[in-house]
N, C-alpha and C positions, 0 to 999 in steps of 0.2 A: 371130440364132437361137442362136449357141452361146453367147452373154453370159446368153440367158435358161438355156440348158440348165444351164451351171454354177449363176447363180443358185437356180434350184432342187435341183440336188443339196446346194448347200451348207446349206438351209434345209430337207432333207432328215433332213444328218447331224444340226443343231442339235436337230430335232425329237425322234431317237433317243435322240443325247445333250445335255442339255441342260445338264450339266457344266462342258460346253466353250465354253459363252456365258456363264457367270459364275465369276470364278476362285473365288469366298467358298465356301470348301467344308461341305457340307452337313452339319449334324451330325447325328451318332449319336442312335438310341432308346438310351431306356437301357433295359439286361436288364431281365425281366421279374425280379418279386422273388422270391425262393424260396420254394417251397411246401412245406410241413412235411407235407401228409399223401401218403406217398409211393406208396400203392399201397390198393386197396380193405382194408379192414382194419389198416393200418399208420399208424403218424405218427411224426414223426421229429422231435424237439425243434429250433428251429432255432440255440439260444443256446447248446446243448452237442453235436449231435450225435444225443442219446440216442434211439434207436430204441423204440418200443413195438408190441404189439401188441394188438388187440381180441378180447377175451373175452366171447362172448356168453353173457349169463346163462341160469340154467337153476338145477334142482334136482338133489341127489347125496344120499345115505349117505355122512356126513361119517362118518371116524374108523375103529377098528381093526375093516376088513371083513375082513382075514386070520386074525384069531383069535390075532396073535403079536406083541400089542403092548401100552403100559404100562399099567395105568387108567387113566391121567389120558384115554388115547383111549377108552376105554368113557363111557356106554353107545354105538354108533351110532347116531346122530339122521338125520331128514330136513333139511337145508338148503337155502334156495335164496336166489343170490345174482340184483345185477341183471348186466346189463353192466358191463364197466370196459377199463379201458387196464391192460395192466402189462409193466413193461421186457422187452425184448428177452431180455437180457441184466442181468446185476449189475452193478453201479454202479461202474467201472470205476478207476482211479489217476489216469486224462488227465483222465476226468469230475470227478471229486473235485478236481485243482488247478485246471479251471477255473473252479469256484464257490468254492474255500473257499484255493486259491491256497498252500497245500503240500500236503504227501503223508504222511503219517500212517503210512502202511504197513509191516513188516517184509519184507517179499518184494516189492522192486524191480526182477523181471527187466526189466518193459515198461509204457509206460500201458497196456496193454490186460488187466492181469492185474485181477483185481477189487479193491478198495482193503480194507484190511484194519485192525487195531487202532482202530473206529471201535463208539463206545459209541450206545446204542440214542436218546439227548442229541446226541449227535455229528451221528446223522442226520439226525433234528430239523432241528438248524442246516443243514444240508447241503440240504434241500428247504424251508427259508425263504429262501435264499440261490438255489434255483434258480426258486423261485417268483416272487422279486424282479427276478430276468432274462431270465424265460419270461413274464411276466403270467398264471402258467397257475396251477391249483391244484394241485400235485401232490403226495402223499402216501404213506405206507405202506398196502400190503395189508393187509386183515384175515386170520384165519386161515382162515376160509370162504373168500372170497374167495383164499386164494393157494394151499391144500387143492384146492379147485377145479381151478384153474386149472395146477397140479401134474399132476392127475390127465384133463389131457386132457378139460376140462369135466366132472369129476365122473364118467368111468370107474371101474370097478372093477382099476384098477393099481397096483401097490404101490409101485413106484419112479415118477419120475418119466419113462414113457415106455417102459416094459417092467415084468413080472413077473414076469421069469424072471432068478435073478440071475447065471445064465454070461453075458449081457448086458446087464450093470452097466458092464463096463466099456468098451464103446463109448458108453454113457450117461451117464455121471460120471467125475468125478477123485475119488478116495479113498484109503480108504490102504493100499490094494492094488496101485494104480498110479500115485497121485502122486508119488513119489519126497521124500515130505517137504515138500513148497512148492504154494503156490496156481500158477496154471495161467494162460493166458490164456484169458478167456471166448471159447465159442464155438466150440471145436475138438471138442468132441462130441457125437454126435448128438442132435438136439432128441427135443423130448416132440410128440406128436400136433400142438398148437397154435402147433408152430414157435419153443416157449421153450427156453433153452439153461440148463445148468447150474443148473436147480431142486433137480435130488438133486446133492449133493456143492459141491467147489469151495470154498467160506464160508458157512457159515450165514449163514441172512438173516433178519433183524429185522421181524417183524409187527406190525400196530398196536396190539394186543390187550393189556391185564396177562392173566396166569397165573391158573389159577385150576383145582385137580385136578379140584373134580368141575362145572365150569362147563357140560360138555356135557349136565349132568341136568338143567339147568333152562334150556341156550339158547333163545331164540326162533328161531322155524323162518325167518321171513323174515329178510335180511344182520343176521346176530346182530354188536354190535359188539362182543362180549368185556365183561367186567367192570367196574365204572364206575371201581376203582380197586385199588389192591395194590400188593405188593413188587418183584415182579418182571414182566419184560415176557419175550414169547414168542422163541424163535427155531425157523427151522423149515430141514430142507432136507440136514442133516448138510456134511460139509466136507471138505479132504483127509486129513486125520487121523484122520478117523470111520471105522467098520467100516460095513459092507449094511445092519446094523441100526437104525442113526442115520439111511440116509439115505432109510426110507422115507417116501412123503409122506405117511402121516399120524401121522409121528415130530414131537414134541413137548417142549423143552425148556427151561428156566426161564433167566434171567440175571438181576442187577442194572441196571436201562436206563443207569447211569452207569458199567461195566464194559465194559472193552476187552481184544481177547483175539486170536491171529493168525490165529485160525479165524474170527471174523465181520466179515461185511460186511453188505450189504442191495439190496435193488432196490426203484423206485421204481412207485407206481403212478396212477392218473390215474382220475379219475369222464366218461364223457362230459356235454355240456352240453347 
């Protein structure tokens, strides 16, 4: 009787642990693979990091709905864009060496400040380059589309995330409180759609050439800008800029092959 009792206990613990009848130890699952899109609305690039967010399209009064801005923003049109993706944030110094593997910048405090002396060419290269290590399509904003997307899906806001300019500067870095140097993205507060540093910081590079009186003849649906020209857009103003640069629907010319310590750019994405 107790030869059987132990018997069965011992056939007991095997059953529990089953371990402990074979020494070959069991291997691991492996982690599951990481998932890029991090949260309803959000995706998160997996081959840099870059964070994005979705912008659901819709229609706005593109252009100077304040009455205190250049012609080039006259006359006010209706626009309407589709959906899109666009960065988090600007395209940051850590982002930039890992696709294009240095650093370009004059203002070195941190990877995280946004990358800087990079020509509208430059970026180009930069989202061929991340395109090649994403499989993704990624691209610049149009000016509709980043107008838009500024304004809190086409709000009537002059800055990017207020109107009132005593609150500019919880809203941007400029050159009222940047102390002279770009910033690290991110440190103040977003626009409605949870984008960071649309007004101020580095101007950003749209996909768009220039064109003063292009708004008299855009087409109402994602107008892509001009089919060609001298110069390409930048939009967003920077730290160096006054209130007046950095409203979003401030508008300024560059050569796309000109580099300068005010511009950067952010990147954006089509859904599939």
């Amino acid at each position: 009787m107790k030869r059987a009792s132990l018997f069965l206990s011992c056939l007991l613990v095997l059953t529990i642990f089953p371990s402990l009848s074979n020494s070959k130890e069991v291997p691991k699952a492996e982690p599951p693979a990481p998932v890029a899109r991090t949260a309803p609305g959000e995706y998160r690039d997996s081959a840099t990091g870059m964070e994005f967010l979705l912008v659901k399209g819709g229609c706005y009064q593109m252009g100077d709905t304040f009455g205190d801005g250049g012609d080039d923003e006259k006359p006010v049109h209706e626009v309407c864009v589709k959906d899109f993706y666009l960065g988090k944030y600007e395209v940051t110094q850590g982002q930039w060496k890992r696709v294009m593997g240095g650093n370009p910048s004059n203002f070195k405090e941190s990877d995280e400040n946004p990358v800087e002396m990079v020509s509208w060419d430059d970026a180009q290269e930069f989202i061929r380059g991340l395109n090649q290590m994403s499989g993704k399509s990624y691209r610049l904003a149009t000016e509709a589309e980043w107008e838009y997307a500024a304004r809190n899906g086409g709000k009537r806001e002059k800055w990017a995330g207020t109107s009132n300019e005593s609150e500019l500067r919880e809203n941007a870095w400029f050159s009222g409180n940047s102390g002279g140097t770009t910033r690290r993205v991110g440190q103040k507060r977003p626009n409605g759609l949870g984008l960071y540093d649309m007004s101020g910081n580095v101007w950003e590079w749209v996909s768009d050439w220039y064109d003063k009186d292009y708004y008299r003849i855009s087409p109402k649906n994602d107008p892509p800008g001009p089919s060609s020209g001298q110069y390409k857009v930048l939009r967003g103003g920077s730290w160096r800029h006054r209130p007046g640069h950095l409203r979003a629907a401030s508008r300024i010319r560059f050569v796309p092959s000109k580099r300068d310590i005010f511009i950067g750019f952010r990147v954006g994405l089509s859904p599939r």
